[in-house]
C-alpha positions as CSV (number, residue, x, y, z in Angstrom):
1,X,-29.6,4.9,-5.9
2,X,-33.0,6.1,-7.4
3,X,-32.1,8.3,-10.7
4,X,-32.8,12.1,-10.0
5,X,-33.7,13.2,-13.7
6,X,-36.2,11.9,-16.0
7,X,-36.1,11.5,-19.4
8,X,-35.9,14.6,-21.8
9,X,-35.7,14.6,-25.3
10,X,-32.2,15.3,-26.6
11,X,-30.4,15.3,-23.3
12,X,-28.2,13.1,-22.2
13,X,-27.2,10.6,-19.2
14,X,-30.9,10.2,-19.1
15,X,-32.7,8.1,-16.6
16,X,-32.7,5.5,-18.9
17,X,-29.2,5.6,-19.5
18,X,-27.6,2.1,-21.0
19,X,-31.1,0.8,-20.6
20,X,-31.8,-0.1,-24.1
21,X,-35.6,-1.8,-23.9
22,X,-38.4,-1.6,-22.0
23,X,-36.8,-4.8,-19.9
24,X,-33.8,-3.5,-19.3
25,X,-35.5,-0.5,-17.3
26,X,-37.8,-2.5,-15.9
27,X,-35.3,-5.2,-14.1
28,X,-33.1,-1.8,-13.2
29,X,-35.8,0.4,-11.6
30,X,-37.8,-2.3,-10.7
31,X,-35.3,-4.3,-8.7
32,X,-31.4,-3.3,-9.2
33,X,-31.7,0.5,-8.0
34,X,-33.5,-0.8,-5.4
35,X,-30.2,-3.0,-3.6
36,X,-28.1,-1.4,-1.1
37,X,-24.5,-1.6,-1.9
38,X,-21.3,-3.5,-0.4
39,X,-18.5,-2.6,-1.8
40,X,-16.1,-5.3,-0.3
41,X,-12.7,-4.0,-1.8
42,X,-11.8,-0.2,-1.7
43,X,-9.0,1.9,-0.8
44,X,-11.0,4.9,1.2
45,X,-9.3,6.2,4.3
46,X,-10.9,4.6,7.9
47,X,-9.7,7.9,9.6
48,X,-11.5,9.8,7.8
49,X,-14.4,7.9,8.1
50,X,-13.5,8.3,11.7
51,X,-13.5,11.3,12.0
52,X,-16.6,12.2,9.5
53,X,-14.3,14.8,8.0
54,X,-16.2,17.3,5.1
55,X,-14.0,18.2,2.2
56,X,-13.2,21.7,1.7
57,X,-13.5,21.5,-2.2
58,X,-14.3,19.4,-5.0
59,X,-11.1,19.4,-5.9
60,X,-10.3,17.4,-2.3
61,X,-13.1,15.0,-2.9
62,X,-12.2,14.2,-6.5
63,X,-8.6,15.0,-7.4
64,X,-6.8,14.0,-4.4
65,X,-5.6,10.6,-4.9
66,X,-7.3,9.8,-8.0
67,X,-4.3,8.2,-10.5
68,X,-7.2,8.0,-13.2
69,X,-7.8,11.4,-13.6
70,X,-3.9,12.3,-13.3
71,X,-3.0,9.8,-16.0
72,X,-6.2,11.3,-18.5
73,X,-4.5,15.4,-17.5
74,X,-1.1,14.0,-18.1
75,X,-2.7,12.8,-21.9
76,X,-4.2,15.7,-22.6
77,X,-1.1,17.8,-22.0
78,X,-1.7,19.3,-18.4
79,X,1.4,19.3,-16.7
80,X,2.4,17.8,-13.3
81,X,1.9,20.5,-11.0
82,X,-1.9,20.8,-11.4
83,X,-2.2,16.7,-10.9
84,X,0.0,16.2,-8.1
85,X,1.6,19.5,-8.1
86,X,1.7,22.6,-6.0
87,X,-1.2,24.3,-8.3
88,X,-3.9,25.8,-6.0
89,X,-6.8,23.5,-5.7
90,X,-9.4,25.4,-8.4
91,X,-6.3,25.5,-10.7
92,X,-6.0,22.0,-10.5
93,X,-10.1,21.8,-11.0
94,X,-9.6,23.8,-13.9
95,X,-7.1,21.5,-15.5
96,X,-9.7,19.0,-14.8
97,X,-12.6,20.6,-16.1
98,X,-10.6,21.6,-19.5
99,X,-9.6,18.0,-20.0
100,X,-13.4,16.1,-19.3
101,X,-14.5,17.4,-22.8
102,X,-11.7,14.9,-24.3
103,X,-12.8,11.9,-22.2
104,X,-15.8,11.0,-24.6
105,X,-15.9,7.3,-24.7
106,X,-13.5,6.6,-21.9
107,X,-16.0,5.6,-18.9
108,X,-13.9,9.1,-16.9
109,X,-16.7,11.2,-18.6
110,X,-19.7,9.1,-17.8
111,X,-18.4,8.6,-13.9
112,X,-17.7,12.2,-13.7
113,X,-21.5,13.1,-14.9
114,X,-23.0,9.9,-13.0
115,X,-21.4,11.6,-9.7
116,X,-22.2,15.7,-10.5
117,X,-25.7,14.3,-10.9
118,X,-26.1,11.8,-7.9
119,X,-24.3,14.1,-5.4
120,X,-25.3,17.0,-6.5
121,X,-28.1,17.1,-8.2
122,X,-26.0,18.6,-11.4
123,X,-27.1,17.7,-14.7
124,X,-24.9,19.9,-16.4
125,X,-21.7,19.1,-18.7
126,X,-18.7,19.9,-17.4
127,X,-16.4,21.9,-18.9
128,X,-13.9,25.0,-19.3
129,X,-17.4,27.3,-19.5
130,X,-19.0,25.6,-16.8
131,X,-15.8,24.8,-14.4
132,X,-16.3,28.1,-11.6
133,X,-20.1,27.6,-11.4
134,X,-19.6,23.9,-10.7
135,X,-16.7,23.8,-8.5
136,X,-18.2,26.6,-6.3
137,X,-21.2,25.0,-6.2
138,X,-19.9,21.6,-5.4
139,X,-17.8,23.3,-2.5
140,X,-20.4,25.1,-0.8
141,X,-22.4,21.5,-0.5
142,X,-19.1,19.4,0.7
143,X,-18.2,21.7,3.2
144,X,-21.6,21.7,4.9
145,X,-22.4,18.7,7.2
146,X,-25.1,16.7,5.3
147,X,-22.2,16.0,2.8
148,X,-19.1,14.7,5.7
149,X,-18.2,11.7,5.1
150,X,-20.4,9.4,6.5
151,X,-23.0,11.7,4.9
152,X,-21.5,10.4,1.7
153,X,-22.1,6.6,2.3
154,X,-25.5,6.8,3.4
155,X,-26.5,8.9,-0.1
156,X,-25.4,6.1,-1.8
157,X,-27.0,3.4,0.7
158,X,-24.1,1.9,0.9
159,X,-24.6,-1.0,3.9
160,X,-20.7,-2.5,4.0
161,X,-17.4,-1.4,3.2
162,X,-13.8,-3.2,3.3
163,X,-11.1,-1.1,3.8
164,X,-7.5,-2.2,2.3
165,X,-4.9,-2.6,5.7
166,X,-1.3,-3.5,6.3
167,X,-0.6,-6.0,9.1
168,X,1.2,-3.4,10.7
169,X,-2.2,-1.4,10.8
170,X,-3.8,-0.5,14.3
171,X,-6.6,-0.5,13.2
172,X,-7.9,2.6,15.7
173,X,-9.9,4.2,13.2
174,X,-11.8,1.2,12.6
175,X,-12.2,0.9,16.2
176,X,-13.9,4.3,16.3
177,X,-15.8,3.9,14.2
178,X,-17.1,0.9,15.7
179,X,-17.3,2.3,18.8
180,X,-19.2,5.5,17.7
181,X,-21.9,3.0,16.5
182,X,-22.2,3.9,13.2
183,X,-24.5,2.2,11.7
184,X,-22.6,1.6,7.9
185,X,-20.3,-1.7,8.5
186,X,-16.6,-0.6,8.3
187,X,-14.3,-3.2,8.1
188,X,-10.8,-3.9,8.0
189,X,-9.0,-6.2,5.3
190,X,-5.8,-7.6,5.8
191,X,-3.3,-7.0,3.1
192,X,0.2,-8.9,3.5
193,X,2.0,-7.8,0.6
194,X,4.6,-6.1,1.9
195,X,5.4,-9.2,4.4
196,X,6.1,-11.4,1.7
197,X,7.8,-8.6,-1.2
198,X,11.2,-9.5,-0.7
199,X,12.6,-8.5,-3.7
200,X,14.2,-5.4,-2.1
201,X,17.2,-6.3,1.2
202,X,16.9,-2.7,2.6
203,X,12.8,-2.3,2.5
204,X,11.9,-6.0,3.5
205,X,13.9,-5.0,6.7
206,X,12.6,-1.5,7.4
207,X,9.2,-3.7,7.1
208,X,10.3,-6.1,9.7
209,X,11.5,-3.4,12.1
210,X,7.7,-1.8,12.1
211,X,6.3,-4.7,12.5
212,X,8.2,-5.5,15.5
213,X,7.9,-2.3,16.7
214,X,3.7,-2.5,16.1
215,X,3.9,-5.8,18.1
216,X,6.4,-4.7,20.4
217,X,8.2,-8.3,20.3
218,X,11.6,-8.9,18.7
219,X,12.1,-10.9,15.4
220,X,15.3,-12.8,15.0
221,X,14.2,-15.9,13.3
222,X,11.9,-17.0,10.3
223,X,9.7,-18.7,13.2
224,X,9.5,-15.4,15.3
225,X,8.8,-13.7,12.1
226,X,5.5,-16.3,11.4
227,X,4.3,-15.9,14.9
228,X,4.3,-12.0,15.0
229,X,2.5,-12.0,11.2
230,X,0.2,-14.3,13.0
231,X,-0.5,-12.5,16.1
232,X,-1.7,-9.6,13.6
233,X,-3.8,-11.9,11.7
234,X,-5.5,-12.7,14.7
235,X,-5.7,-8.7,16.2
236,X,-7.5,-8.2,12.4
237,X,-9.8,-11.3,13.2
238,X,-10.7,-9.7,16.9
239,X,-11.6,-5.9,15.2
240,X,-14.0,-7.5,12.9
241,X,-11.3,-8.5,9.8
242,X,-13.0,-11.8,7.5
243,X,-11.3,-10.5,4.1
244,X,-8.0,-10.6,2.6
245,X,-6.5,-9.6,-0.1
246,X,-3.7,-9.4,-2.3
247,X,-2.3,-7.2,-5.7
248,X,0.1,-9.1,-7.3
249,X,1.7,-9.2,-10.7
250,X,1.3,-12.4,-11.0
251,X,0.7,-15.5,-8.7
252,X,3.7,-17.7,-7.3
253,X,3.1,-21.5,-6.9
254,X,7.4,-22.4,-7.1
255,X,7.9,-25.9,-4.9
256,X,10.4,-25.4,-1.6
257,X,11.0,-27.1,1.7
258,X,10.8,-25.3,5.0
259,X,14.7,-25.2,5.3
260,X,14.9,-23.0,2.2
261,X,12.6,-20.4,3.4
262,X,13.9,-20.6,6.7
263,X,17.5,-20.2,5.1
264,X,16.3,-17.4,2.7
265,X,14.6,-15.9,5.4
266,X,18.0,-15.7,7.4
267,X,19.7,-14.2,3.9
268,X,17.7,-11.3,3.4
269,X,17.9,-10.2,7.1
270,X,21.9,-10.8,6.7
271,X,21.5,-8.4,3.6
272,X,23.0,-10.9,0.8
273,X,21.9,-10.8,-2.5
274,X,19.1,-13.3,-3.0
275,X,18.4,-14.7,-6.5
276,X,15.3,-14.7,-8.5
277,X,14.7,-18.4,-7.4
278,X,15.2,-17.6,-4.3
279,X,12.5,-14.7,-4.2
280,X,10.1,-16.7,-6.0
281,X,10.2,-19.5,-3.2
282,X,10.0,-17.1,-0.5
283,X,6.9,-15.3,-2.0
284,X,5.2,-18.9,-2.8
285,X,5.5,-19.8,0.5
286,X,4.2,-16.8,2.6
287,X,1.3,-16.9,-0.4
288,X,0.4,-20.8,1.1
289,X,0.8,-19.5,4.6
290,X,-1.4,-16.5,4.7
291,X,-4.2,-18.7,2.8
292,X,-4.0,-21.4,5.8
293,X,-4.6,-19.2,8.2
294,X,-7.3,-17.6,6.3
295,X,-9.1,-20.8,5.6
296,X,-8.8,-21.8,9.4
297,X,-10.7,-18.3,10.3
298,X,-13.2,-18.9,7.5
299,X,-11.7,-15.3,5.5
300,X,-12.7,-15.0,2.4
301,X,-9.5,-14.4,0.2
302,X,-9.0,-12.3,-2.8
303,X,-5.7,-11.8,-5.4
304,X,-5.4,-9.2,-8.0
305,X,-3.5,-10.6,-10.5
306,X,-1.9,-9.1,-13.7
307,X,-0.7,-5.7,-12.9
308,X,2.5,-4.4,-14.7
309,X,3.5,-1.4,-11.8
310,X,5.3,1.6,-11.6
311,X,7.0,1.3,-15.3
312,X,8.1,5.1,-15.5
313,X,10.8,4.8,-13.0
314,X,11.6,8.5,-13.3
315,X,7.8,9.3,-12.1
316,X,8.2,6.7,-9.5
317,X,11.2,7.8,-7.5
318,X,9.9,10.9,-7.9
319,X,6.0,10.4,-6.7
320,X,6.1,7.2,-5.3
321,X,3.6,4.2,-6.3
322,X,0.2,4.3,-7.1
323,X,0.5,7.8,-8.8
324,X,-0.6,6.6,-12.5
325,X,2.5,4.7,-14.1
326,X,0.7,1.1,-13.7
327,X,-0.7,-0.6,-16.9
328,X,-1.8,-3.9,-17.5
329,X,0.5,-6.8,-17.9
330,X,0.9,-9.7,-20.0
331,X,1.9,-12.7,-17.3
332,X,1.7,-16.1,-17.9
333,X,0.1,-17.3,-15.2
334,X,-2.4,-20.0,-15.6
335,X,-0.1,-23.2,-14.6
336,X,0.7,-21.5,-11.3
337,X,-2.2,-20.0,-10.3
338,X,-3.8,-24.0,-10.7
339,X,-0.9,-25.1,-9.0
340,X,-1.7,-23.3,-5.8
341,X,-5.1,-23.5,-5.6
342,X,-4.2,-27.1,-6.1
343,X,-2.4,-27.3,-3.1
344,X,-4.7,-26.0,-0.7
345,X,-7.7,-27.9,-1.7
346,X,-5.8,-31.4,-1.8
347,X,-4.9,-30.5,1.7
348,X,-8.7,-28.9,2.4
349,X,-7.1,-25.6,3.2
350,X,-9.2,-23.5,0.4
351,X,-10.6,-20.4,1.8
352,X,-13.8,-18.9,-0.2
353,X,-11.7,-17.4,-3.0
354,X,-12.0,-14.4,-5.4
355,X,-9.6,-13.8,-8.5
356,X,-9.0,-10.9,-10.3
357,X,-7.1,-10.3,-13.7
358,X,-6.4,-7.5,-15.4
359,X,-5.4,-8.1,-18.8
360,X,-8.6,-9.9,-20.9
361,X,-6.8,-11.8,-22.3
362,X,-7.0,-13.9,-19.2
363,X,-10.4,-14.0,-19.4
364,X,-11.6,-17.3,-20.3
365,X,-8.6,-19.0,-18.4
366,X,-9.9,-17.4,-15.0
367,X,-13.8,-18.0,-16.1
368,X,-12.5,-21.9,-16.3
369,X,-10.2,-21.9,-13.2
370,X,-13.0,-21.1,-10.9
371,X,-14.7,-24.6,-11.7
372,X,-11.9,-26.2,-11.1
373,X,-12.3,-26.1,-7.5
374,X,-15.9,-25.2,-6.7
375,X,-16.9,-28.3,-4.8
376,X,-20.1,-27.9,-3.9
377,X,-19.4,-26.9,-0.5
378,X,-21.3,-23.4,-0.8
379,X,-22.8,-21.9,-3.9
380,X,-19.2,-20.4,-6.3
381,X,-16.5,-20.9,-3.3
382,X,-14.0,-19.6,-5.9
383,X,-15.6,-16.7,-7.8
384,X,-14.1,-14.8,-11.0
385,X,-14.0,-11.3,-9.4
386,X,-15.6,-8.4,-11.1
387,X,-14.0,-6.4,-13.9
388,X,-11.0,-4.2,-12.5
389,X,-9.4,-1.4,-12.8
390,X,-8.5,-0.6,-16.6
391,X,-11.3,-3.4,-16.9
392,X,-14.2,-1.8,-15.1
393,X,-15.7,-0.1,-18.3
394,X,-18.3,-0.9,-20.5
395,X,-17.1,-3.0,-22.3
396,X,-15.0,-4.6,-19.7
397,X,-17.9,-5.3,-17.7
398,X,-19.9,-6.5,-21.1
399,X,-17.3,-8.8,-21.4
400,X,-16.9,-10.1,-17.9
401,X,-20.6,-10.8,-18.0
402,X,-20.5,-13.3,-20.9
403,X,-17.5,-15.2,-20.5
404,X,-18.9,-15.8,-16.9
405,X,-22.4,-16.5,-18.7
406,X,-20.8,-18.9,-20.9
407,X,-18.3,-20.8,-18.5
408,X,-19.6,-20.5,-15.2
409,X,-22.9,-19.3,-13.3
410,X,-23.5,-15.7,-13.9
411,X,-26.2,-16.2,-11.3
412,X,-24.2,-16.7,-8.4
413,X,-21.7,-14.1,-9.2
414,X,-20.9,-11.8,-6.2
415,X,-21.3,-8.3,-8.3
416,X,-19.3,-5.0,-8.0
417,X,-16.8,-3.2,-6.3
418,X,-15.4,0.1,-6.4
419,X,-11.4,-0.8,-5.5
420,X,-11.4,3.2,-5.4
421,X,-9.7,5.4,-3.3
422,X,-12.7,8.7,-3.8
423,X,-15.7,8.8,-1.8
424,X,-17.4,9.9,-4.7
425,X,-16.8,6.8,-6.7
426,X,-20.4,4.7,-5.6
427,X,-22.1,5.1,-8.9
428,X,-19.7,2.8,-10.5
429,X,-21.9,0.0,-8.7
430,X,-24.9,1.9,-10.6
431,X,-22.9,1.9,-13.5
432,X,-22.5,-1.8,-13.6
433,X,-26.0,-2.5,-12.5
434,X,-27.1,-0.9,-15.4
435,X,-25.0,-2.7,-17.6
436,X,-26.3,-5.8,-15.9
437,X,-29.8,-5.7,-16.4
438,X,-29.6,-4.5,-20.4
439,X,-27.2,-7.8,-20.7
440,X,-30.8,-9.8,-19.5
441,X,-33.3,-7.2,-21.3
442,X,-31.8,-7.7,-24.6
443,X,-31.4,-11.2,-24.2
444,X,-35.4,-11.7,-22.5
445,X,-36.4,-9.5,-26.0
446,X,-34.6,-11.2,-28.4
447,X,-36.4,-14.5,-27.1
448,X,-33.2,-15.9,-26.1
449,X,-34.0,-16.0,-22.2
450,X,-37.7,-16.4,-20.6
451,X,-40.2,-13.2,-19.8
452,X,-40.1,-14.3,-16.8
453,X,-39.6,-10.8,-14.5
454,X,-40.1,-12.3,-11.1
455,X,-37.4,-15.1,-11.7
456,X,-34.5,-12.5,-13.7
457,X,-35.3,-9.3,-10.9
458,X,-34.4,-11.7,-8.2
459,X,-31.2,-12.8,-9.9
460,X,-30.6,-9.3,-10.6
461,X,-30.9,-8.6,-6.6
462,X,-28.6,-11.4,-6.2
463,X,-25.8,-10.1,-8.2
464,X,-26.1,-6.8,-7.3
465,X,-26.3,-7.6,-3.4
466,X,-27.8,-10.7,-2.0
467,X,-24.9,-13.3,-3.6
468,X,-22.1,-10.9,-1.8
469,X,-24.2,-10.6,1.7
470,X,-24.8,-14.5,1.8
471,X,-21.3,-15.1,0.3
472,X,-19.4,-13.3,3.3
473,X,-21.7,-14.0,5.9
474,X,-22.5,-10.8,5.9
């Protein structure tokens, strides 16, 4: 992660970059450049890890998949077809490279400058004028073999990466990969969402069908249904699985008895009608069982909380989720979100925990949560995840970093994470770092924290990489 330019006069995205005293650059290039990465929550493809694919264009590496730029193009006028369209892939680029120029101050333009420079040694803007000579340029590199896949990971030292799976998952590419020996950790995380989203008859039962048909066993009861979820738990546990996780709207702590599931269970297989009580209990239940069973393996769990999904249902039925229509919602869900962690501690059941909002308005309530039930087991067993998604900005971060400062241990924080779905998204764990160590710069200059370089570097290191390593037993 070692910058490639130096500093010029008048130019910009400089080696010093965010580094705003002689502190800040120190405790960066001294010590935070210097940390591998883990990036412990991401949406990249195993199989083509696998199969240490190269990407054909830039346009493959950067535009496929990417909701963040789609939703900027969409802004800036560019119609559909060169997002997610049937435009040729440099038409699309173009679309792209006509819109950057009106992402100043939105963090798109400094990622997409971080990543032309750290992959490719490209210090140039981009930009209509500069669009062919970059793309081309770009292209050449990605299709050759020092720039596959795996080629990728190891520019960016990246040491361990999580992977996002459905229990329905088999995991081969992960097993590939394993077996090919390569020598960047890829592991599998187990995400039950769609095992406990019953809040639609026809596609809680299409779930069930795969997931008999991945097990090859036969559901006909709630109990049959628990086992088979079970016996996938443990299949992730055997290929190397010790993360969860979970994107949720909100988190659901409603009280039941094991004869309502059971009977609500039976319901939605029947195809009746359930009712929002109804759906609530179902979901608070799975939520309890999934975090017993990761507590007995010694997971760590996660749960991303707050997101208001697929609001343009025109766009949705039309492209499906996770296309750009999410934003950030306004939940109230504080009482719950006590409630169950609550309820697995009383009964010693916690799992090492990380919780993610979205909406910062949350902020302080999840900064004061965590305490709640950090028992001095392990150093922060429930951690105040990193800043995500519409968060993971400059000022997002900035403001993650105090309220943690202020209500918990910024110390013992387990850092960043890309939750990306681009191999070319790794400098975002530069961009925080740098972020990081002008926080403790300005505050070491300004008197309010000691000069003591040896002490903040190695806390730096921690956050950065040594907190998340020791954290997941990694």
């Amino acid at each position: 992660m070692k910058d490639k330019i130096s500093n010029q006069p008048g130019s910009w995205l400089q080696k010093d970059f965010l580094l705003k005293n002689q502190t800040a650059r120190t405790l960066f290039h001294d010590f935070a450049a210097l940390m591998p990465i883990i990036d412990y929550h991401n949406h990249l493809s195993p199989q083509q890890i696998a199969e240490d694919s190269c990407f054909q264009n830039l346009t493959q590496a950067w535009l496929y998949g990417d909701h963040y730029k789609w939703r900027a193009m969409r802004t800036n006028g560019i119609a559909e077809k060169y997002c997610t369209g049937d435009a040729s892939d440099f038409e699309k680029f173009e679309q792209w490279a006509a819109t950057v120029p009106y992402t100043l101050r939105n963090p798109l333009y400094h990622w997409t400058h971080l990543e032309l420079q750290r992959y490719f040694d490209i210090t140039e803007t981009l930009s209509p004028a500069t669009a062919k000579k970059i793309y081309s340029e770009c292209s050449e590199k990605l299709q050759s073999k020092e720039y596959s896949i795996r080629n990728l990971l190891r520019k960016m030292n990246v040491k361990i990466l999580c992977t996002t799976d459905d229990p329905v998952d088999s995991l081969e590419y992960h097993k590939q990969i394993k077996k090919d020996g390569f020598e960047i950790k890829i592991l599998p995380a187990f995400r039950p969402d769609k095992a406990m989203d019953i809040d639609n008859n026809a596609l809680f039962n299409q779930y069930i069908n795969k997931l008999e048909s991945v097990a090859n066993v036969s559901i006909h009861s709630f109990e049959d249904y628990l086992n088979t979820l079970k016996s996938r738990h443990d299949f992730f546990a055997a290929n190397g699985c010790c993360v969860s996780d979970h994107g949720l709207s909100e988190i659901y702590a409603d009280d039941y008895t094991e004869k309502e599931i059971i009977s609500i269970f039976i319901k939605a297989r029947s195809g009746n009608e359930l009712t929002a009580e109804e759906k609530r209990k179902f979901k608070s239940a799975m939520l309890v069982l999934f975090a017993q069973w990761d507590c007995e393996k010694g997971w760590v769990q996660q749960y991303h909380l707050g997101a208001l999904r697929n609001n343009n249902s025109r766009m949705m039925q039309q492209l499906g989720a996770d296309t750009g229509w999410d934003s950030i919602g306004d939940f109230k869900y504080g009482q719950s979100l006590a409630k169950f962690l609550n309820k697995l501690d009383s009964k010693n059941k916690l799992a090492r925990t990380i919780i993610y909002n979205l909406n910062p308005a949350d902020n302080a309530m999840m900064a004061t949560m965590i305490g709640n039930f950090n028992d001095g087991s392990i150093a922060a067993k429930v951690q105040w995840g990193a800043a995500w998604w519409f968060m993971d900005q400059k000022d997002g971060i900035k403001q993650h970093l105090d309220v943690l400062s202020n209500m918990g241990l910024l110390s013992r924080f387990v850092g960043m994470l890309t939750d990306s779905r681009s191999f070319l998204s790794f400098p975002r764990h530069e961009y925080f770092r740098r972020i990081l160590c002008n926080t403790f710069g300005e505050e070491i200059e300004n008197g309010e924290l000691p000069n003591d370089m040896e002490w903040i570097g190695k806390i730096v290191q921690d956050i950065c990489y040594t907190n998340t390593k020791k954290y997941f037993g990694w």
